[in-house]
C-alpha positions, 0 to 999 in steps of 0.5 A: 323725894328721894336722890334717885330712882330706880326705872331699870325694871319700867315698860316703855310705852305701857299706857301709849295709844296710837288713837287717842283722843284728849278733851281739854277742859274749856269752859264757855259761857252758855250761849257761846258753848251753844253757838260753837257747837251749832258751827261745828255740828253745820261743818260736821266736826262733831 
């Protein structure tokens, strides 16, 4: 790595959206993937 960097000549915000979702991956077991998605889809989530 080097000492220092140079940012002078960097965009502030050039990947920002206001809107944007993020999807962490969470990784469940079968049925309980199925049985939070049955509950979600029942409260409209989905």
């Amino acid at each position: 790595m080097k000492e220092e960097y140079d940012f002078s000549n960097g965009e502030r915000g050039k990947f920002y959206h206001k809107n944007a979702t993020f999807n962490l991956p969470i990784y469940l077991e079968p049925e309980v993937e199925s049985f939070v998605a049955k509950l979600a889809k029942e409260q409209k989530k989905i």
